[in-house]
C-alpha positions as CSV (number, residue, x, y, z in Angstrom):
1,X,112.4,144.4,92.8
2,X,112.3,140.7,92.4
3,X,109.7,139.4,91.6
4,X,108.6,136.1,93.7
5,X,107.8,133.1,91.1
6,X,104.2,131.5,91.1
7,X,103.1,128.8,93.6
8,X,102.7,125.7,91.6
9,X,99.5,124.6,91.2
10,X,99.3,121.3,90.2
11,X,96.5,120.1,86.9
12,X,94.0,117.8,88.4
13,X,92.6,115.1,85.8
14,X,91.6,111.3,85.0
15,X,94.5,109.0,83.3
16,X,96.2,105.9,84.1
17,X,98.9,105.8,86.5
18,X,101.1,102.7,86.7
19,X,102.5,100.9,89.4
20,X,105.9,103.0,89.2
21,X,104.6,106.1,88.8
22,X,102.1,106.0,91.0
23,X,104.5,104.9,94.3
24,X,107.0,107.7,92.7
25,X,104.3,110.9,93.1
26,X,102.7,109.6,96.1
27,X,106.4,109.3,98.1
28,X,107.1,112.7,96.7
29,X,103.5,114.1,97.8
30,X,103.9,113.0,101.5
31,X,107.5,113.9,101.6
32,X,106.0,117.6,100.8
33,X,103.2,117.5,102.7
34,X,103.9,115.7,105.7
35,X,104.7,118.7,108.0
36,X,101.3,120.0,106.9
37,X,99.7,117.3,107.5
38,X,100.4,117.0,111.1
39,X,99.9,120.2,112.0
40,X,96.2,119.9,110.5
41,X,95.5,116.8,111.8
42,X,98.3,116.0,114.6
43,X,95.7,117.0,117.4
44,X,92.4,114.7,115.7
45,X,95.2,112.0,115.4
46,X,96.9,112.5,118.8
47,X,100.2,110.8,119.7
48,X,99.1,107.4,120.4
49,X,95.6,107.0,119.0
50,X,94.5,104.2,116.6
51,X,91.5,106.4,114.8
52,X,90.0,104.7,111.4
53,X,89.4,107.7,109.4
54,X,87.8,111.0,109.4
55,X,84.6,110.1,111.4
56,X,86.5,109.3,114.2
57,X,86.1,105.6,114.8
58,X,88.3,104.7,117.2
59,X,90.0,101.4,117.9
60,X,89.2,101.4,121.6
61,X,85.7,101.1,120.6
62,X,85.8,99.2,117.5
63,X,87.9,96.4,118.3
64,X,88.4,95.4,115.0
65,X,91.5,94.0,115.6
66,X,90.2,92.1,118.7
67,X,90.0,92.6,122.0
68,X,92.5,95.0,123.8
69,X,93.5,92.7,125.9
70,X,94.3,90.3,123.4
71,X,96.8,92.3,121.6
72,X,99.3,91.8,124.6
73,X,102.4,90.3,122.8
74,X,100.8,90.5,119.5
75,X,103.6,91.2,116.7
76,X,101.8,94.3,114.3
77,X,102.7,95.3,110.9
78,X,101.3,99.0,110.5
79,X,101.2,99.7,106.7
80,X,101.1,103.5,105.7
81,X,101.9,104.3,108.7
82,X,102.8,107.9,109.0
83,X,103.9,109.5,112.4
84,X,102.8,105.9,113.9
85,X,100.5,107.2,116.2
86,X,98.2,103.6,115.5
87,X,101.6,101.8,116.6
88,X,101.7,103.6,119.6
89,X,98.7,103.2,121.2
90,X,99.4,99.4,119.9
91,X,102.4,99.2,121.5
92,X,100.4,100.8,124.9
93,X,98.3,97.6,124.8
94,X,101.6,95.4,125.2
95,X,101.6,94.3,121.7
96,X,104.8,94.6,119.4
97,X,104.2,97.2,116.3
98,X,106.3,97.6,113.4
99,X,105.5,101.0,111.5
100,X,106.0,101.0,107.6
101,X,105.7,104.2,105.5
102,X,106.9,105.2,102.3
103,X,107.8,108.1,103.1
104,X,110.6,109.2,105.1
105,X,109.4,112.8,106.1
106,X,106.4,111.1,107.5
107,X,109.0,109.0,109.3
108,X,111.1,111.7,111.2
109,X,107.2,112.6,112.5
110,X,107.4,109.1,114.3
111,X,110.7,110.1,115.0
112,X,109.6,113.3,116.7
113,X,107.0,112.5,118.7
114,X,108.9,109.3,120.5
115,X,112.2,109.3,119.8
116,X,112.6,105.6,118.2
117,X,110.4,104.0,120.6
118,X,108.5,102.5,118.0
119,X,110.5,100.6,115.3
120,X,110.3,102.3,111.3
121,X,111.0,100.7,108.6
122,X,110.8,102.8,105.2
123,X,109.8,100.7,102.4
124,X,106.7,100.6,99.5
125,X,103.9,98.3,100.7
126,X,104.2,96.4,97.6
127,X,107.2,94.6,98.6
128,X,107.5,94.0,101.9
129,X,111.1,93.5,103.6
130,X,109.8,90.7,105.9
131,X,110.3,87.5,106.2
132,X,107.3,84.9,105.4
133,X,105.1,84.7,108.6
134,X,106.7,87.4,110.4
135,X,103.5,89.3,112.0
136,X,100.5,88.0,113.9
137,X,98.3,91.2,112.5
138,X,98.6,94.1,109.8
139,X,96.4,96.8,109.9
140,X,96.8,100.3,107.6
141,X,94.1,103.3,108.3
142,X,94.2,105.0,105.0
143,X,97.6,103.8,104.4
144,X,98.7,102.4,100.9
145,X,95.9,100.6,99.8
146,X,94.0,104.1,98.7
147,X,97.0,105.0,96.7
148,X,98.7,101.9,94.9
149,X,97.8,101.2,91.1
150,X,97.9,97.2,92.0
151,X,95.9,96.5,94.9
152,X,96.4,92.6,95.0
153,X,100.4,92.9,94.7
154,X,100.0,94.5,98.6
155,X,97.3,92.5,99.5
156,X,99.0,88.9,98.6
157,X,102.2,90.7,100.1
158,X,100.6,91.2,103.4
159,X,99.5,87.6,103.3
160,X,102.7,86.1,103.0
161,X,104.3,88.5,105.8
162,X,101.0,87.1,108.4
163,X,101.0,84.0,110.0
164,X,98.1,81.4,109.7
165,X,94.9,82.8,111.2
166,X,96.6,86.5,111.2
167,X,94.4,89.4,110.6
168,X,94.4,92.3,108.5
169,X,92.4,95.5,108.4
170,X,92.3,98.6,106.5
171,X,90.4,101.6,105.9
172,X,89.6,103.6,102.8
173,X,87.5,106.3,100.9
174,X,84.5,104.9,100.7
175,X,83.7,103.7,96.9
176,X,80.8,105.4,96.6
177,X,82.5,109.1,97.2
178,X,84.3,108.5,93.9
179,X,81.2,109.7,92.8
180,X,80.1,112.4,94.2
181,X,82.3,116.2,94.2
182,X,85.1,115.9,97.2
183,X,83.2,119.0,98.9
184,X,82.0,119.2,102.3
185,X,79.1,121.0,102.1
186,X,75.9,121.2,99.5
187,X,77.7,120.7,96.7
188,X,79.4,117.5,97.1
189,X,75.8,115.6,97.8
190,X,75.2,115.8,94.3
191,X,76.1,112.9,91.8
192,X,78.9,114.5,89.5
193,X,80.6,111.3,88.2
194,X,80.1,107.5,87.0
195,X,80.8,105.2,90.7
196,X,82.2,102.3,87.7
197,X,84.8,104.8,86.0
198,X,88.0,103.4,87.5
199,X,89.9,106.2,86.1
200,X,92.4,107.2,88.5
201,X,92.6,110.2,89.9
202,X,95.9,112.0,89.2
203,X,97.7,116.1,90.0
204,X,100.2,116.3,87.6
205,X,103.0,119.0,87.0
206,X,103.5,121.5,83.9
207,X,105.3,118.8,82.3
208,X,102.9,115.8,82.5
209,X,104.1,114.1,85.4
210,X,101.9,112.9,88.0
211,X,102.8,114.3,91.4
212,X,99.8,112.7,93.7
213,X,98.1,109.8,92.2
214,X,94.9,108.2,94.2
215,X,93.1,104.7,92.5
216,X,89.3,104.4,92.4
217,X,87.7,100.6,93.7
218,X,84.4,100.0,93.4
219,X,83.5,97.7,96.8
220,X,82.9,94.6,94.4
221,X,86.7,95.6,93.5
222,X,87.4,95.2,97.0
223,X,86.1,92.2,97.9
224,X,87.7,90.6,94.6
225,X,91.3,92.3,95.6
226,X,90.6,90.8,98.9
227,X,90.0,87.4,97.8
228,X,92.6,87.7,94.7
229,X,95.0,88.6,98.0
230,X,94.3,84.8,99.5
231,X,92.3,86.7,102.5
232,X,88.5,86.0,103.5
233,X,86.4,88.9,104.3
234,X,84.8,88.8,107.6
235,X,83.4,92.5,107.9
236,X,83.0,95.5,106.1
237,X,82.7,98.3,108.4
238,X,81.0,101.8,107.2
239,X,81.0,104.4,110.2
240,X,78.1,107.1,110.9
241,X,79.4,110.5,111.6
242,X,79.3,110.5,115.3
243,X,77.5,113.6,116.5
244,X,80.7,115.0,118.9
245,X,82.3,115.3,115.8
246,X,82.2,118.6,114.3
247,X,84.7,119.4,112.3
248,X,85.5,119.2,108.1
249,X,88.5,117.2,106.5
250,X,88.8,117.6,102.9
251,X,85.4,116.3,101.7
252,X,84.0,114.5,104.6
253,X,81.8,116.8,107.5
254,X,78.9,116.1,109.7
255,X,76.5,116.8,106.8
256,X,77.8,114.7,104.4
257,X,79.1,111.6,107.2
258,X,75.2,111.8,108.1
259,X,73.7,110.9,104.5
260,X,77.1,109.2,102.7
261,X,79.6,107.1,103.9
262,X,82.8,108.5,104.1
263,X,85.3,105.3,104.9
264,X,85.1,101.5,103.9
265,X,87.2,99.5,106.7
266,X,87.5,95.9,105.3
267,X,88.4,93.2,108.3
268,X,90.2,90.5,106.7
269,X,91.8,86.7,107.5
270,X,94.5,84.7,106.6
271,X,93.7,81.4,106.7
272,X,94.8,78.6,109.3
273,X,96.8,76.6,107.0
């Protein structure tokens, strides 16, 4: 009989990831993972829904882009896009989306579920292939900035690509659940590590090499990036758990999205010059 190999199990553990190796693992990761990943969470998602994170927030509601109505003709740079399903409902408002991913598995998604209608682009958010002053708005829901080892490098590139007076938000992890045990229930409500180690936090194969890297921010990190970026802040959003929602992802759930938050959505602005 022969004998199936092992799973791999990647080592989890703190150590510095650069730039390079960080955009490597993380294209890898989602490559691997993206079939998974919408079939866990294709149906919270939807097709054509612009949700913030795992609580739910919903762009219908939150308008933190502006108005609905407004968007109508608007041209909108998604940044970590995945299957595009923020571009979709963008493009369902009469505005113009452009969806950028790094990874091309979680392209063919988009692919999938519209057959092109939304235009892809595959490309690292760190260097943008756009022209200066191409896009009226940029937004990214978990996309890019939670996983890049130079924050400021997207942030300034996002600038450049926005015209004057052009928006930008994105959503993270919340700071704050760097320290605390990525758990859903009991146990990850209990203070396990230091909120200022900026360690990141790296799964790395038998060999060394990092094959999913995410980067810890405090929010005073944020706000610098931001600024660093040539953006002004103009809201930090923190969402309750809403109580329809019942259900766990990873380490966020009704009991800890009722005592914690579980995402930081930072509204930025380009200036008008």
């Amino acid at each position: 009989m022969i004998q199936e190999p092992e799973p791999f199990e990647p080592e989890a553990t703190r150590r510095d990831a650069d730039v390079t190796e960080s955009s490597r693992a993380n294209r890898g990761w989602w490559d691997r993972n993206a079939d998974d990943y919408q079939v866990e969470h294709g149906t919270f998602l939807g097709d054509d829904r612009f949700v913030w994170g795992p609580e739910g927030l919903d762009e219908v509601e939150a308008e933190l882009l502006g108005p609905a109505e407004d968007l109508k003709d608007k041209v909108v740079l998604e940044i970590g896009a995945g299957a595009a399903q923020c571009s979709r409902w963008l493009a369902a408002q009469g505005a113009h989306p452009v969806a950028l991913d790094l990874s091309h598995r979680q392209l063919q998604h988009a692919l999938r579920i519209d057959g092109g209608a939304v235009p892809l682009v595959e490309a690292d958010a760190g260097a943008l292939p756009f022209a200066d002053g191409s896009f009226d708005l940029a937004c990214s829901a978990y996309g890019a900035l939670p996983f890049v080892a130079d924050p400021v490098r997207v942030l300034r590139d996002v600038h450049r690509v926005l015209r004057p007076g052009g928006r930008f938000v994105f959503s993270v992890t919340h700071p704050i659940r760097w320290a605390f045990p990525d758990e859903p229930g009991p146990e990850g409500l209990s203070v396990a590590a230091s909120y200022f180690d900026r360690t990141p936090y790296v799964e790395q194969d038998d060999e060394g090499r990092a094959v999913y890297v995410e980067h810890h921010r405090t929010v005073g990190d944020r706000v610098r990036d931001i600024v660093a970026g040539g953006f002004r802040l103009v809201d930090l959003v923190e969402p309750q758990w809403p109580a329809w929602n019942t259900q766990e992802w990873g380490g966020w759930s009704p009991l800890r999205g009722n005592l914690i938050p579980g995402t930081a959505i930072f509204v930025c602005e380009r200036s008008q010059i």
